[in-house]
C-alpha positions as CSV (number, residue, x, y, z in Angstrom):
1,X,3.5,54.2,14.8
2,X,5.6,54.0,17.4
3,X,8.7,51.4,16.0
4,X,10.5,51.4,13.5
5,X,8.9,48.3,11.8
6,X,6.7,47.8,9.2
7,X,3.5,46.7,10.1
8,X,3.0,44.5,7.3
9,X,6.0,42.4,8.5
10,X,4.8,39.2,10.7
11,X,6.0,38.2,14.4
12,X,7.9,35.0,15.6
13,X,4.5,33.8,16.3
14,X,2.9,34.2,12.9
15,X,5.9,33.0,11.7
16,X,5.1,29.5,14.0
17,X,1.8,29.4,12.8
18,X,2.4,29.9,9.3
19,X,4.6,26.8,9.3
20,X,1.9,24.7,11.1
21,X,-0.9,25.8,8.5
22,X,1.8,24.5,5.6
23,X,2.9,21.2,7.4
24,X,-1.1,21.1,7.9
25,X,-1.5,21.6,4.2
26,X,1.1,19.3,2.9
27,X,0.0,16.6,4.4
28,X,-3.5,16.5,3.8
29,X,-2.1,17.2,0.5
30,X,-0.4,13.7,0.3
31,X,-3.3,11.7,1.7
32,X,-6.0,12.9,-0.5
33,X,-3.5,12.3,-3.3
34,X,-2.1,8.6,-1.8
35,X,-6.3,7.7,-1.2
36,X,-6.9,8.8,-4.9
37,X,-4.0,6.4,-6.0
38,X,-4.8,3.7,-3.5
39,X,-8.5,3.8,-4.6
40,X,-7.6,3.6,-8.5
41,X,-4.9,1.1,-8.1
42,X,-7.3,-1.2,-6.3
43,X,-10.6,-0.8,-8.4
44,X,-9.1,-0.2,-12.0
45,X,-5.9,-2.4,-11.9
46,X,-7.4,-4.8,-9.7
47,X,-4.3,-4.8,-7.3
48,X,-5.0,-5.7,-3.5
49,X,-4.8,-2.8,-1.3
50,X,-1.1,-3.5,-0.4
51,X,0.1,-3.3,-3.9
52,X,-2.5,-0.4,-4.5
53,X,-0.6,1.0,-2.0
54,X,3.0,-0.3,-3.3
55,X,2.0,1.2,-6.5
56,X,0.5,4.8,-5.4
57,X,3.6,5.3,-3.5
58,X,6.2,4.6,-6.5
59,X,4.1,7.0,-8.5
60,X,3.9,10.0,-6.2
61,X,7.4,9.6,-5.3
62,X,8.8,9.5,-8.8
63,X,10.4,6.2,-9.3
64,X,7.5,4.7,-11.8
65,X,5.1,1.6,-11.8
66,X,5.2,-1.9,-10.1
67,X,2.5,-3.0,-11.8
68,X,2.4,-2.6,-15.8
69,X,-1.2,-0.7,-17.1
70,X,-2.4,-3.3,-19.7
71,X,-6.0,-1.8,-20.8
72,X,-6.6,1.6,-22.0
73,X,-8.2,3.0,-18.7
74,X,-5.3,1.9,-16.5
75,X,-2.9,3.7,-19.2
76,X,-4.9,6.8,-18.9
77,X,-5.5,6.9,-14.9
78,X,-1.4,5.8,-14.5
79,X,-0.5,9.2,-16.4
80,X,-3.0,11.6,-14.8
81,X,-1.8,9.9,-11.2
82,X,1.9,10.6,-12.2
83,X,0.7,14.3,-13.3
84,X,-0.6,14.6,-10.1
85,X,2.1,13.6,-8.5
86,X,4.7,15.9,-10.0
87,X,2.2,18.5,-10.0
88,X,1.7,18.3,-5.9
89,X,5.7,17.7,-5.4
90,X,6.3,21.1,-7.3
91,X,3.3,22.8,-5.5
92,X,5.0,21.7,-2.2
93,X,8.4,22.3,-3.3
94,X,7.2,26.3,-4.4
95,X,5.0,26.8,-1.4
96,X,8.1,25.5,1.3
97,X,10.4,27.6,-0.8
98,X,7.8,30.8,-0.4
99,X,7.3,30.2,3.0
100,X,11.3,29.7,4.1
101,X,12.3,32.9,1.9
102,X,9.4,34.7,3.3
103,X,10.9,33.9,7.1
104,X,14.6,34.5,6.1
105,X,14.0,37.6,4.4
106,X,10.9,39.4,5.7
107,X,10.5,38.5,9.2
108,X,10.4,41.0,11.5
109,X,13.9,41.5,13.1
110,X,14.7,42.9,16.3
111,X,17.3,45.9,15.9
């Protein structure tokens, strides 16, 4: 090759579309998690879809129920929702980390 750089090393364009494929991805993420918890909240708690909602939100965001799971069902769907939830904000959290160290310290640098 002619330069100096490694061909495995991506331009400031890849770099651009690499972000847009991840914002892309994280927030599709969110609403087919926030539809799973809106649809769950509203058919096995009964809530209306405002509190369905209300409820879905406080779980994927960390901060815990609004409405208390009374039958055995809503206990078990309430703690796979919040496992999902953590699971999907660490996912996120890893793949933003992967993709800003990536940029920082393997894009390809003009000397």
């Amino acid at each position: 090759m002619d330069d100096d750089t490694c061909p495995s090393e991506d331009t400031p364009e890849e770099n651009a579309r690499n972000i847009i494929v991840s914002t892309v991805i994280i927030v599709v993420s969110f609403i087919i998690v926030g539809v799973i918890g809106l649809m769950g909240f509203a058919y096995i708690f009964g809530l209306s879809w405002l509190d369905a909602f209300h409820n879905s939100a406080m779980y994927i965001s960390g901060m815990g129920p609004i409405a208390e799971a009374q039958t055995t069902s809503q206990k078990v769907f309430a703690s796979f929702y919040s496992l999902l939830g953590g699971f999907l904000f660490l996912g996120i959290a890893i793949y933003l980390i992967d993709e800003i160290v990536d940029i920082l310290f393997f894009s390809n640098r003009s000397q």
